[in-house]
C-alpha positions in Angstrom: -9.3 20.5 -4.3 -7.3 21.8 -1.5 -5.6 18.6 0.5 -2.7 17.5 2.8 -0.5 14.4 2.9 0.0 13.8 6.8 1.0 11.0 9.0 -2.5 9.1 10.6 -3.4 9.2 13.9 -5.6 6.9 15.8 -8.1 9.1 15.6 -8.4 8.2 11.7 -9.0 4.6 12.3 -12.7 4.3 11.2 -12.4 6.6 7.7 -9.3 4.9 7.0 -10.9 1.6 7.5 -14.0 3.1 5.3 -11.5 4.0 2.9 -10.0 0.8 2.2 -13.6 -1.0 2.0 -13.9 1.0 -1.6 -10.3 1.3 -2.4 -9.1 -2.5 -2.0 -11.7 -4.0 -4.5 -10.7 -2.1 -7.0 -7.3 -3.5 -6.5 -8.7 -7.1 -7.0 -9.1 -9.0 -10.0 -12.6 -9.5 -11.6 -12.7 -12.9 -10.7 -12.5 -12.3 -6.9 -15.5 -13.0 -5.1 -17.2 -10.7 -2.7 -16.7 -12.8 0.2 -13.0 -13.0 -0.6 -13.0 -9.4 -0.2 -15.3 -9.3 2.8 -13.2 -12.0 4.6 -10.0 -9.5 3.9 -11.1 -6.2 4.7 -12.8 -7.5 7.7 -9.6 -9.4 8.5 -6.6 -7.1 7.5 -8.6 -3.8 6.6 -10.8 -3.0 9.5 -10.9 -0.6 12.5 -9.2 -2.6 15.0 -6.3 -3.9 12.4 -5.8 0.1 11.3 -5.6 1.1 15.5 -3.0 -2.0 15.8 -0.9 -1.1 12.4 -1.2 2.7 13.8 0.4 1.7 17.1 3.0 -0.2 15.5 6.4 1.4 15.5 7.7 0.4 12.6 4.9 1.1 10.2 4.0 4.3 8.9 0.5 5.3 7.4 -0.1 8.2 5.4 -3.1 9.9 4.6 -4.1 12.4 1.5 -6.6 14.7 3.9 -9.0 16.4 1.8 -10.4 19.0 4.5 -11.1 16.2 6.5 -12.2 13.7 3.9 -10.0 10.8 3.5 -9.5 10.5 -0.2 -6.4 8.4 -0.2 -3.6 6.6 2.2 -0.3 4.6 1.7 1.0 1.7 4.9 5.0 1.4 4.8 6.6 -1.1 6.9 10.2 -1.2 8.3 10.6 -4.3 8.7 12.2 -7.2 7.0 10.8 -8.9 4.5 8.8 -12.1 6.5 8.1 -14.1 2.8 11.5 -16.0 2.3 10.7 -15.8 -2.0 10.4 -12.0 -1.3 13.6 -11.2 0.8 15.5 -13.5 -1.9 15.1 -10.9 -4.4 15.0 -7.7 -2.4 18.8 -6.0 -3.3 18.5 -2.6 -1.5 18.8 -3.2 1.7 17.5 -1.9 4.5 14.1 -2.0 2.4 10.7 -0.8 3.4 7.1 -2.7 2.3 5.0 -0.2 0.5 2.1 -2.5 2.2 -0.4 -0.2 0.9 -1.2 2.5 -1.4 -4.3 3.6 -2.7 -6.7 6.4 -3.7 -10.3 7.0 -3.6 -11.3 6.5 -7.1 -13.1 10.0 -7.0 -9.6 11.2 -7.2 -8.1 9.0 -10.0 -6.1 10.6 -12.4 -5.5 13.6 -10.9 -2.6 13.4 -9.4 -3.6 12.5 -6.0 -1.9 8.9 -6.0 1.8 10.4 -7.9 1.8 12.8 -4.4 1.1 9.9 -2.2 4.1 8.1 -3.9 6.1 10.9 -3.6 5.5 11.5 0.6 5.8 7.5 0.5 9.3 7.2 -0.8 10.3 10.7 0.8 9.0 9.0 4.3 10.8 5.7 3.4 14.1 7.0 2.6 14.4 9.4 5.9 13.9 6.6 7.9 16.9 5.1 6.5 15.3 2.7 4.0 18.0 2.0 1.1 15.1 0.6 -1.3 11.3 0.6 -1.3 9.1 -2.9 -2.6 5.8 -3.7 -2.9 3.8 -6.5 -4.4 1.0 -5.8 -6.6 -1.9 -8.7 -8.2 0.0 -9.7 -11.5 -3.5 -8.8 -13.0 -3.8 -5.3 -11.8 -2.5 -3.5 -15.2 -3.2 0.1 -14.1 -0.9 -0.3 -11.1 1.6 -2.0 -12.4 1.6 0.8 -15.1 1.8 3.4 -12.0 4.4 1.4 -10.2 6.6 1.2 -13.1 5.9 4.9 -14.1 7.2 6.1 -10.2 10.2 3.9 -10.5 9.6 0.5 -9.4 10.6 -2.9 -11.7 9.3 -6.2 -11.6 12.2 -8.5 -9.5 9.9 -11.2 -8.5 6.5 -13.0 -7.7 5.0 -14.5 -4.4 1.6 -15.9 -4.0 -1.5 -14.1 -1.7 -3.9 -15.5 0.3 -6.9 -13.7 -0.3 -9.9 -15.8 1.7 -10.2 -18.8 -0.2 -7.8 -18.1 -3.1 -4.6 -18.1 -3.9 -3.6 -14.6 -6.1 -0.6 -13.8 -7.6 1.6 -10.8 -7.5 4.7 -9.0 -8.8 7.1 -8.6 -6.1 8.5 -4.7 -7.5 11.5 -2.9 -5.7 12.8 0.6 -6.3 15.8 3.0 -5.3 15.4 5.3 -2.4 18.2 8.4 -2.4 18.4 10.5 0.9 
């Protein structure tokens, strides 16, 4: 399948948002319940919230654009670190949030999400970004397989909000070279 990895515009707003209404509950453990993950998408993952991140100067969404089909994005933010727990363990400094990173499951496993991390920690580390974290649900196997595989190591946890649960994450960090 012929695609592109691109910077978003506004005018991606809506698929994006789509996007993330099938991507993020795969992301979830089995336990979460739907209204959890109604209450975030709607709250973090819609429309309006991709405009505002969009807009946002120091965040940078990328998008894997299958001939106009949105099969996959990634959200970095250049900013520091606002959980206290996180920047405690963050060593590369400055260090950019990989906020966001997922692919349409159509497209697991072949190769869509390695070339997503790729543009990701290219984008991060021409913006000046030293080292690149995330945090990822400390049940989420796959992805923490993926993370480790492209680089990143477990340095931490910190607790997520997600509706009316508390979840718990690896906090992982990895190098960024110019």
């Amino acid at each position: 399948m012929t695609h592109v990895i691109r910077k978003a515009d506004r005018d991606d707003a809506g698929r994006l948002a789509a996007l993330a209404a099938v991507t993020f509950p795969l992301a979830c453990p089995p336990s979460t319940s739907p209204a959890d993950i109604a209450a975030h998408l709607a709250n973090t993952l819609s429309e309006a919230n991709f405009v505002s991140y969009l807009g946002d100067p120091a965040v940078t969404v990328l998008v894997i654009d299958a001939v106009g089909e949105l099969c996959g994005y990634s959200l970095l933010a250049a900013r520091p670190a606002q959980d206290p727990g996180v920047a405690a363990v963050l060593t590369m400094l400055p260090s950019t949030e990989l906020s966001k990173c997922y692919v349409h499951p159509d497209h697991h496993g072949l190769g869509a999400a390695a070339e997503l991390m790729h543009a990701s920690i290219s984008a991060a580390a021409a913006a000046g970004a030293r080292g690149l974290w995330l945090g990822v649900n400390d049940q989420n196997a796959r992805a923490i397989r993926f993370y480790e595989k492209s680089g990143f190591r477990k340095v931490g946890t910190k607790s997520f909000t997600l509706g009316s649960t508390v979840e718990h994450d690896f906090v992982m960090e990895r190098p960024l070279t110019p």
